[in-house]
N, C-alpha and C positions, 0 to 999 in steps of 0.2 A: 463573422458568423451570421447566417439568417436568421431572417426575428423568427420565420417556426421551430429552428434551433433553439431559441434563446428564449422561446416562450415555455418549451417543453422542458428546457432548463430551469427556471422557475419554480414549473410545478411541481419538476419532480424533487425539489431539494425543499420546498413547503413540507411535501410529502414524507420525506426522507429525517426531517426537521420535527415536524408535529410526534413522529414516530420515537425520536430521539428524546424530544420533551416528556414523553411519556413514560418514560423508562427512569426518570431522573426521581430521585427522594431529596427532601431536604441533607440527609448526612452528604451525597454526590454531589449537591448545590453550594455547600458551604467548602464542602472540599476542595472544590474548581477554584473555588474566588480568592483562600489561600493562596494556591498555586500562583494564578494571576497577580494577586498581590505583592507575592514574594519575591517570583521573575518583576515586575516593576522596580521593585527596592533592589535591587541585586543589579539590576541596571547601572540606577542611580547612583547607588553606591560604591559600584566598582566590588562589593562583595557578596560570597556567597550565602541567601538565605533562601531558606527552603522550605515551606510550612507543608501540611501534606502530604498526599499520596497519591501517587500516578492513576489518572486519570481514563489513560488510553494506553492499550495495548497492542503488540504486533507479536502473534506468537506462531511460528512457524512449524506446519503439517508434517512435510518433510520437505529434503535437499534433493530429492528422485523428479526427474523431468522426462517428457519426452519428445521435447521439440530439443533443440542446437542455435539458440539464437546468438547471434556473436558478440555483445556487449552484456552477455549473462554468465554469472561461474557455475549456474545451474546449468546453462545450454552448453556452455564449452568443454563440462565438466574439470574444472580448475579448481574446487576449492582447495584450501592449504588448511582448512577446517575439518573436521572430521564430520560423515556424514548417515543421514539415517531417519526414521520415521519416529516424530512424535506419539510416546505411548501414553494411555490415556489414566493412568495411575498420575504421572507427573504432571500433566495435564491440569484435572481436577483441582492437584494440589496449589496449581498455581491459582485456578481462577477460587476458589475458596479462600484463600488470602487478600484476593484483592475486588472481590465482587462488591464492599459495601464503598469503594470511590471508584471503582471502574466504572467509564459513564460509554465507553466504544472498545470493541475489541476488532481491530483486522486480524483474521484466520488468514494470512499469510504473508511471508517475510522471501524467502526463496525458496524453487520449487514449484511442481504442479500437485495442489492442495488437493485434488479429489485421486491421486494417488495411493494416498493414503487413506485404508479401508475403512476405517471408526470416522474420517472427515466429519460427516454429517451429523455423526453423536456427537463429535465434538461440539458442534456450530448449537445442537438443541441443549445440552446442558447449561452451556453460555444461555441461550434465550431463557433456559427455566429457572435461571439465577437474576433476571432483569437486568442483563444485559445488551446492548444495541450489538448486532453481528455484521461483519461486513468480510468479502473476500476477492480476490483475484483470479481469475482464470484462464486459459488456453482455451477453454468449452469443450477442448475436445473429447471428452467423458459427457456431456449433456445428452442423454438419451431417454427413451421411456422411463424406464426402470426410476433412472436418477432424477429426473426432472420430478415426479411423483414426492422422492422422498424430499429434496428442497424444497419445495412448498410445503412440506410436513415438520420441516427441520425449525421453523423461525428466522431462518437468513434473513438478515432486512437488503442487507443490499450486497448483488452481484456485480463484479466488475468480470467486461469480458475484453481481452489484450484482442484486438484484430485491426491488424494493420497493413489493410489491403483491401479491394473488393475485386482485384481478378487474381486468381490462383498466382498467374508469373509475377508480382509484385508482391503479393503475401508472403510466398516461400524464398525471397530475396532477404526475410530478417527473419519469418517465421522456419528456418529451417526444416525440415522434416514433418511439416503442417501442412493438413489438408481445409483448404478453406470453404469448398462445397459441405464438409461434414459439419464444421464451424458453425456455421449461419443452419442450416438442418436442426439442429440443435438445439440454437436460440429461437429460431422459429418455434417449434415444438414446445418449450416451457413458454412462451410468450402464449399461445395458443390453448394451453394446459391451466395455465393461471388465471387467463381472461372463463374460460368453461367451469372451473372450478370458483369461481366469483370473488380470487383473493385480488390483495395488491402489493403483496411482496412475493420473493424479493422485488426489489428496485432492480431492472436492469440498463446497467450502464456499459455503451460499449464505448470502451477507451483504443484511440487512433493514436500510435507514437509516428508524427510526422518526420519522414526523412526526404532526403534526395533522392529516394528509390520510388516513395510513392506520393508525393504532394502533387501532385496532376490529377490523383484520384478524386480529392477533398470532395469536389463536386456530385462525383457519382455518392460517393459514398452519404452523404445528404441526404441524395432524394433513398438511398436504402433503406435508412436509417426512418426515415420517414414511411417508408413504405412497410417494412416490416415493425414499426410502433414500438421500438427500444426508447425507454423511459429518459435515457438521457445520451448525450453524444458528447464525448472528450473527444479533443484534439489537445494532444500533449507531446511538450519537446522531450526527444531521447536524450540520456544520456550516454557521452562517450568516454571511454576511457583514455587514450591518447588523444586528448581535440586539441592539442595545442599545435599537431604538425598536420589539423586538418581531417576531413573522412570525406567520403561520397553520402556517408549519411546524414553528412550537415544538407537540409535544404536550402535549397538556394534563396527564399523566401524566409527571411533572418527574422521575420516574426515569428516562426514557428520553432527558433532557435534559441536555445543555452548561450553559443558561444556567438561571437563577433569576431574579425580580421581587429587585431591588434596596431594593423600598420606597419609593421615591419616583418611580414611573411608567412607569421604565426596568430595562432587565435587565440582567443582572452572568452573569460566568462563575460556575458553579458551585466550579470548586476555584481557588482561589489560585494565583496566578505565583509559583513557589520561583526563585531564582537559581541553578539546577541543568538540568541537561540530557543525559541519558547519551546523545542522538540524537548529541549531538557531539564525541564521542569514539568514538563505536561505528561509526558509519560516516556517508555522505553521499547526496547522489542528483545524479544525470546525465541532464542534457537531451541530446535526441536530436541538438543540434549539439555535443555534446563539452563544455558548460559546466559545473561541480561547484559547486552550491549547496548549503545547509547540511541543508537535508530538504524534506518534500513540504508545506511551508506558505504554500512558498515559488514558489508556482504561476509567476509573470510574473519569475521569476528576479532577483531586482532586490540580492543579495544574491552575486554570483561570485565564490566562491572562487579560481577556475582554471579551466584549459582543457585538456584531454589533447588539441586539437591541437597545442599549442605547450610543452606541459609534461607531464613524468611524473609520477606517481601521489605516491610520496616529497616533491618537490617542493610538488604542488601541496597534501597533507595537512599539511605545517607550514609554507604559506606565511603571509604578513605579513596580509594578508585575514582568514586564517581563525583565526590567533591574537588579533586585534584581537577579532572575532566572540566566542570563546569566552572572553576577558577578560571583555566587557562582560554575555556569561551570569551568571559570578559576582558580577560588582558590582552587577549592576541589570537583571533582564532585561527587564522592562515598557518601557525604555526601545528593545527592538528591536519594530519595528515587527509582522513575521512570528510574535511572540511572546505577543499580544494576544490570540489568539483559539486557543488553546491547550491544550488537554489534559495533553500530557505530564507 
């Protein structure tokens, strides 16, 4: 990565960082350090303790997309979950239960978040509760209109998915995405925010590198640079079948998940450890009230809980989710969401 990459990188997570420190009270400070605590002993000990309450959240807008990207149950339209738009009764209820330890909330799990038409109430209630907001997006909704109210909204930080910077390499993952409108866009809020004299949101644009586009890296640099996006990801995709191989592994296996195993098939690059700080730290929320364990866990098939029928407390030490992080410790290769795995 270039040092002006990595200088801008820097500043913007100072930025990003100072913003987050501000948001914090002693209750969320003491809260975090249980947490930390607990996942250390739990380590240690081979058992499960858990002081606490979730920390960080992922609660999903809706399941509605309008790109086709092929390694997404949103783009493929696949889920085996039932699907629909987060309504903001249920909403509310969630963050009011866990607004005095929630220290981050991601406004998005699966799906295109501005979609869904209260999006941006949702993102200001979160801020007028003190908490940090952060989301994902296509951009492809970033327009007058909408760029106006995001800066209105308290978003601290926008993620935008573009992973490409000529049209024929974008629309090779980005299916059904137009990349001129993309960058128009983020131009235009970038442009709006600097006139309007804020400095959120934070905008990050996120590059998922494959074999289709890593020849771009370069170009996309000096863009990135040119159009003054606050930070620049380069992040490995995930695949779903990578063990019999894809054209989206790049061939430059720094930018990769997987590795050649040696015997014809691919192997994840780093080790399954029997640890997991995703599940002690916080959880994510489908847009019908369901608390699954994190975002691996696309077709939800793993429920912890439901904050329609159960509160926050409740459903963070139920019988579910203690089984769940028992079986992190003892063996996690043996959960299935855990196979293909980074953390």
């Amino acid at each position: 990565m270039g040092t002006n990459v990595l200088l801008s990188r820097v500043k913007n997570q100072f930025i990003l960082g100072w913003a987050f420190v501000r948001m914090l009270t002693i209750q969320k400070i003491l809260n975090l350090m249980l947490l930390r605590v607990s996942f250390w002993l739990s380590q240690e000990l081979g058992q499960v303790i858990l002081w606490g309450k979730p920390t960080t959240l992922s609660i999903e807008p809706t399941t509605s997309c309008n790109l086709r990207c092929p390694e997404c149950p949103s783009g493929l339209r696949a889920f085996t979950r039932p699907t629909g738009m987060l309504q903001e009764e249920l909403y509310r209820k969630i963050i009011d239960q866990s607004k005095n330890s929630l220290t981050w909330l991601h406004l998005y799990f699966q799906g295109e978040p501005f979609l869904n038409p209260g999006f941006l109430e949702l993102v200001h209630y979160a801020n007028s509760r003190n908490i940090f907001t952060s989301t994902s997006t296509n951009a492809h909704y970033l327009n007058a209109k909408t760029n106006s109210r995001i800066l209105d909204s308290g978003l601290k930080q926008l993620i935008v998915s573009m992973d490409g910077v000529t049209q024929e390499s974008y629309e090779k993952y980005r299916i059904g995405g137009h990349l001129e409108k993309v960058q128009n866009g983020l131009r235009e809020l970038l442009d709006l925010r600097k006139e309007k004299g804020e400095v959120f949101p934070r905008i990050i644009v996120q590059f998922l590198v494959t074999g289709q586009n890593e020849h771009e890296i370069p170009a996309l640099k000096r863009w990135a640079k040119e159009i003054g996006v606050d930070e620049l990801q380069l992040k490995s995709i995930q695949i779903y079948d990578y063990q019999n191989g894809s054209e989206l592994i790049p061939s430059d296996l720094g930018y990769s998940r997987y590795i050649p195993d040696g015997n014809g098939k691919w192997k994840l690059k780093k080790k399954i450890e029997n640890k997991c700080w995703r599940m002690w730290q916080g959880a994510v929320v489908t847009w019908d009230g369901k608390v699954v364990p994190c975002c691996f866990d696309k077709d939800a098939k793993y429920v912890m809980g439901d904050f329609n029928s159960q509160k926050l407390p409740q459903i963070w030490k139920s019988t579910p989710y203690s089984i769940f992080r028992k079986q992190l410790l003892s063996d996690r290769n043996q959960i299935e969401i855990c196979r293909n795995c980074t953390e």
